[in-house]
Each structure stands twice: as C-alpha cells, then as structure tokens.
N, C-alpha and C positions, 0 to 999 in steps of 0.2 A: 490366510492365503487362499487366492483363488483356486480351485481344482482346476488342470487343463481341460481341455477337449478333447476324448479320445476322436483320431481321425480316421479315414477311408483307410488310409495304408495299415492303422494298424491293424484295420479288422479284414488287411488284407486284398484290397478295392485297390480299384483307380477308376473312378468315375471320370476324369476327364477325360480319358481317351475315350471317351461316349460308347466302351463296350455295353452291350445292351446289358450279359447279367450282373457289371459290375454296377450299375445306373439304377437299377432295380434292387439292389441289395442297398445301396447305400441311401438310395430312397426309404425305404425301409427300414434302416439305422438308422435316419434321421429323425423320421415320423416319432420312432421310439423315443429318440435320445431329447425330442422338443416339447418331452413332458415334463411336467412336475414330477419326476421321480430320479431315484440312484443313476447314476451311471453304471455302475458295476450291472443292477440289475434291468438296467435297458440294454445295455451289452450282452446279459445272459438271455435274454429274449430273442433279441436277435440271430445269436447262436443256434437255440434250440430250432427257432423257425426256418430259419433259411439255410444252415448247416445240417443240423440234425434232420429237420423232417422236408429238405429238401425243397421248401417253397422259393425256389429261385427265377421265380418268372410272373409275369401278372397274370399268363393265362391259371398258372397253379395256384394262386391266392384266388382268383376270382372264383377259382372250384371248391374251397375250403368252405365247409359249412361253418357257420356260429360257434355250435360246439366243439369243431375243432380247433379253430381260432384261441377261445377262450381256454382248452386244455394245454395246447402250447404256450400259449402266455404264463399261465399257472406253472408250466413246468421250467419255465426262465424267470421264476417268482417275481412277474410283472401282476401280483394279484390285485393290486391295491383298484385299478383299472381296466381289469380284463375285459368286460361286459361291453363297455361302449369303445374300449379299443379294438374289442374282436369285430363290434360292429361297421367302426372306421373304416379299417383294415378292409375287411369285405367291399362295403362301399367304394374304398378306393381302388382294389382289385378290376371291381365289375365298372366303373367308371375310366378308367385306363383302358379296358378292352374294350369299352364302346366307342369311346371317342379319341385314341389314339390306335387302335390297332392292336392293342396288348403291345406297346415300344411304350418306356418311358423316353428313348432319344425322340421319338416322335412328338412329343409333348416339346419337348427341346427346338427340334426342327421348325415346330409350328410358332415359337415366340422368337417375336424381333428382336427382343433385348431381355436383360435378367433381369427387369423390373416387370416386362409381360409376362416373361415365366413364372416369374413369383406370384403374380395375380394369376394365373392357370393353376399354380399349384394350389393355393388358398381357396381357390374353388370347392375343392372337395372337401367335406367335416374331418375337423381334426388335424387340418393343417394350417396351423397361423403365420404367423411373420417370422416366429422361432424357426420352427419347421423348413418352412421357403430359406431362410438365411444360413441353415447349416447344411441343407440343399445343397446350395447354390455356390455357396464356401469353395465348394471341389467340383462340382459338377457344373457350374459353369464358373471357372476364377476369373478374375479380370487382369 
C-alpha cells in the first residue's frame, strides 16, 4: 500500500491563499519532500528549519551560510543529503532574492500558467518535475 502524501494543511500551510510565509514554507516542504528520502524525515527537517530555527522567509535562507544549512538538516536527520541539499537550499534562497524580490508569490505572479511556473521552478538545482508537482498540487490547484 502506497503511503499518502503528507499535505500543506498538515504541516499547517495553506499555500493557496498565496500568503507569502505560508508559500515559502511549503516551497520548502516540497523541495524536501521531492527527494529520495523518508517522509517522516523530510517532515523532520522541515520542522527544525523553518519552525525551530525560524527560517521562514527567503530573505533568512538566502543569509544561512553552508554550515548552517547542513547542521539543521542533520538535526531533522535529513543526513543521507545534507551537503548538496544545504547547497540547493542556499542557491535557491539567493536565487529567489535576486530574481523575484525575495516573494515566492512573485515567482507565482510572474508565470502565465502552472506549466510556466513549473519551468521557473525547475530552474533552480534541485528542483525537478517531483518538486514543481508537489508545489504546485496546493499552491497553485487547478
């Protein structure tokens, strides 16, 4: 039997109503959740990062250095990946602040449709089809 999908609501979200930190959080649950690993422990990573240590915005990821990335990941035993997820992550912090303003709705705003968005989002390393479609699932529904 398949495992569900944990969604936005349970971790709390509602990304469609395009609140900006609920957009950015769930962005960031996704990224997590559109890898090859646990749910439990992409869930726990996400917790530590965005609950615990408060990175609820892209301007606060884009100021997280490497090392701290990869400690937070460690401490939501997303170890398996931390190194080039902490790199991602960064990347896609400082990438969102250059070229949307630090708004994930803006990213939103600027695509015509959720197949543009999805190619916006893929842009950045470490987001593939996975990623853009559990995105997009809530944060733009059809």
């Amino acid at each position: 039997m398949k495992k569900s999908e944990i969604t936005a609501r349970e971790l709390g979200l509602d990304p469609a109503s395009h609140h900006e930190p609920d957009l950015f959080a769930w962005l960031i649950a996704s990224f997590l959740f559109g890898k090859r690993i646990q749910q439990d422990i992409a869930k726990a990573a996400f917790e530590v990062i965005v609950r615990k240590h408060q990175v609820d915005s892209v301007a606060k990821m884009a100021s997280c250095s490497h090392r701290q990335l990869v400690a937070m990941l460690g401490e939501g035993r997303y170890a398996r990946y931390d190194e080039s997820t902490a790199t991602r992550l960064a990347a896609l912090g400082q990438g969102l602040q250059r070229e949307y303003h630090g708004k994930v709705g803006e990213l939103l705003r600027h695509s015509t449709d959720r197949a543009d968005c999805a190619r916006r989002l893929q842009a950045y390393a470490g987001i593939g089809p996975k990623t853009a479609q559990i995105f997009l699932r809530e944060a733009w529904p059809d």
